[in-house]
C-alpha positions in Angstrom: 28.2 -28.5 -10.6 30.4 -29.2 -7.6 30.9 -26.5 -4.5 34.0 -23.9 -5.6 35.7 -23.0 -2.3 36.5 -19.5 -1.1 40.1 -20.1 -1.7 39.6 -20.0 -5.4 38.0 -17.0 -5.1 41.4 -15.2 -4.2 42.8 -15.2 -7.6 39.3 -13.8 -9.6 39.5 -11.2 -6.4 43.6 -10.6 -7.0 42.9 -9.6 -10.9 40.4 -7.6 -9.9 42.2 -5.3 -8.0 45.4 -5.3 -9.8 42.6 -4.2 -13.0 41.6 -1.6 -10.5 44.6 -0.4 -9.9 46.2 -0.5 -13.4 42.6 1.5 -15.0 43.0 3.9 -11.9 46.4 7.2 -11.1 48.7 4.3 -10.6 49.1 3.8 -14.4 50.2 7.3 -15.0 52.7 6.5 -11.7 56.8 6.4 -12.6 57.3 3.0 -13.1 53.6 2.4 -13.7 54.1 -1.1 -13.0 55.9 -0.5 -9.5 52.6 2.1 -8.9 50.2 -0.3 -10.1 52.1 -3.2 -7.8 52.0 -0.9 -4.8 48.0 0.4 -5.9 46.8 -3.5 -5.6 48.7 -4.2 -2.4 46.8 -1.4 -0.6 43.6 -2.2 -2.3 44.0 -5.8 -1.4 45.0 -5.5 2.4 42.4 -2.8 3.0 39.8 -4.9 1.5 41.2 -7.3 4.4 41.1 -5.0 7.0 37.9 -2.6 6.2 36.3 -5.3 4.6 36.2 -7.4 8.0 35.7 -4.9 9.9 32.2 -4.7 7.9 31.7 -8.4 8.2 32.4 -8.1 11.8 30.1 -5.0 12.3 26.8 -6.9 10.7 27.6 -9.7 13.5 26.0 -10.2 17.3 27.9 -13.0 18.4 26.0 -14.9 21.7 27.5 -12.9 25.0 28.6 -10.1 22.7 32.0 -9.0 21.3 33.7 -9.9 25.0 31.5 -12.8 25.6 33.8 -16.2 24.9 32.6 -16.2 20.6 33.2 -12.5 20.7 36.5 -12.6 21.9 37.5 -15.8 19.6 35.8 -14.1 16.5 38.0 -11.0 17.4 41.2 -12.8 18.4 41.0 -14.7 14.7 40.5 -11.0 12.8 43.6 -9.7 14.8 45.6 -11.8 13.2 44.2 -10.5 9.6 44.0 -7.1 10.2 47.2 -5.8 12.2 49.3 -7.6 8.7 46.7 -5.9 6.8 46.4 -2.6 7.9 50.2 -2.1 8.2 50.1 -2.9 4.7 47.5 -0.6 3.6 49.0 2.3 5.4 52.6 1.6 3.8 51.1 1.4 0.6 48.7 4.2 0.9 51.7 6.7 2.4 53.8 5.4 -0.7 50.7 6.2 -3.3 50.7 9.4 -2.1 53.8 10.2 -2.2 53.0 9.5 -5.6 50.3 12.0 -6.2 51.0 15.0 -4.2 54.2 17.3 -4.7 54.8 18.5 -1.8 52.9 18.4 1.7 51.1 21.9 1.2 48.8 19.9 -1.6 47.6 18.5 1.4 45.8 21.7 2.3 45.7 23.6 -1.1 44.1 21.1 -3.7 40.8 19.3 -2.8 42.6 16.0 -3.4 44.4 16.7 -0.6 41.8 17.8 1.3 39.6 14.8 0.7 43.0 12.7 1.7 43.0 14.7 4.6 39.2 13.3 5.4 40.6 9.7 4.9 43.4 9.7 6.8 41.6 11.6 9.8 38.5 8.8 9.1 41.3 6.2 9.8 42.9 7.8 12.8 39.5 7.4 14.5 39.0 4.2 13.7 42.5 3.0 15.2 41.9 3.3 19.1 38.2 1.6 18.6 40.9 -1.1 16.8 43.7 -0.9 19.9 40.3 -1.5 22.7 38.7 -4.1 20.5 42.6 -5.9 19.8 43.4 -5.4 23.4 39.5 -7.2 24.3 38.8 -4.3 26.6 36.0 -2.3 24.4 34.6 -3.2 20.6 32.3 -1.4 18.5 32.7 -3.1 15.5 29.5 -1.2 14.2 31.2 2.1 14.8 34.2 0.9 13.5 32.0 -0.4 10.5 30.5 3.0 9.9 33.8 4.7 9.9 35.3 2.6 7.6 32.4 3.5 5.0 33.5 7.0 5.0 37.2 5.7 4.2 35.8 3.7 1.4 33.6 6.9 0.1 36.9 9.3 0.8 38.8 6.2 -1.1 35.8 6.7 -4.2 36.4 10.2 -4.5 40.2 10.5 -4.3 40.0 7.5 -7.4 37.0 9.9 -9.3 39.3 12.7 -9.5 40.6 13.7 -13.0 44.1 14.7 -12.2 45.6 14.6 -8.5 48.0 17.4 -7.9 51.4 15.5 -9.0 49.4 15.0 -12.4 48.2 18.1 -12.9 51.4 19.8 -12.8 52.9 16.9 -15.1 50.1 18.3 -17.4 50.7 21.9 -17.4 54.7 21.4 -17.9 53.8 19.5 -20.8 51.0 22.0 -21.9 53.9 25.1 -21.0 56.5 22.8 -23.5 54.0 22.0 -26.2 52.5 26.1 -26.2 49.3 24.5 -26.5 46.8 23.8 -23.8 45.9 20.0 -23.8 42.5 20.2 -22.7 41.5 21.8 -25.7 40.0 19.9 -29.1 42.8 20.0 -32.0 41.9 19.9 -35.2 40.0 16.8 -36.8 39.1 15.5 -32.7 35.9 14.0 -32.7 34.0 15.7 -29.5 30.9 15.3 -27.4 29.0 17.9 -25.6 26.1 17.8 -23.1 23.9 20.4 -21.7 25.8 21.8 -18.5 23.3 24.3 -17.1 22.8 27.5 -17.5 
């Protein structure tokens, strides 16, 4: 069995997001297929950019990050991550457009408060990116640990059931129908667990 380079890895990794995307709120987007599009792009370019700023965070390159390797291994991501994270933030700000109705969701639903956590996670993390781009300062482990709180914020914003623009897509269609959606009709097959007391 021969060696399979990294480069054939991209379209296995390319799927995988645009499944990700497509099983995730993009598919409920208007056109799902524009949402799912816009979905993988962000996924893909912040797997770029968060992703090497992990790989750069479990490195200690000889004469550290502004040593002579240091500076080469940080002058090679630079030209990865600015593309990337513009990316990422156009498709992120477009995705939620997408999911919140109006900017006081923002501060009145938990998905917009656990947005707000993301975006304030990634606001941190940009003038540790400027110093280490500019090779005056980098902390790529602090950069690294920040960036796992984007990728948890990133987790929970995906785990939620219905983000705000959904919800209310829900209730008009509950309001229309007179019936509440959530509840078993008759003949539904349902499942129940213990809940607590």
């Amino acid at each position: 069995c021969g060696y399979v380079g990294p480069v054939y890895a991209f379209g296995p990794r390319g799927l995988g997001r645009v499944a990700l995307a497509a099983a995730g709120h993009a598919a409920a987007g208007q056109p799902p297929t524009v949402a799912i599009g816009i979905d993988s792009l962000h996924l893909l370019a912040a797997g770029a950019w968060a992703g090497g700023i992990l790989a750069l965070a479990t490195i200690r390159p000889p004469g550290g990050w502004l040593g002579v390797e240091g500076r080469r291994l940080l002058q090679r991501f630079t030209f990865v991550a600015l593309p990337a994270f513009a990316v990422t933030a156009a498709m992120g700000f477009l995705r939620a457009t997408e999911e919140l109705t109006s900017l006081s969701d923002l501060v009145n639903s938990a998905y917009g408060c656990v947005l707000d956590v993301k975006v304030l996670a990634i606001a941190a993390m940009l003038p540790l990116s400027v110093l280490a781009w500019r090779r005056l300062r980098a902390s790529p482990r602090l950069e690294g640990s920040i960036a796992l709180v984007v990728i948890v914020a990133s987790a929970r914003l995906a785990a939620f059931p219905l983000p705000p623009a959904r919800a209310r897509e829900a209730d008009a269609a509950a309001a229309q129908s007179g019936t509440n959606q959530a509840l078993p009709a008759s003949g539904d097959l349902t499942l129940a667990g213990r809940a607590g007391s």
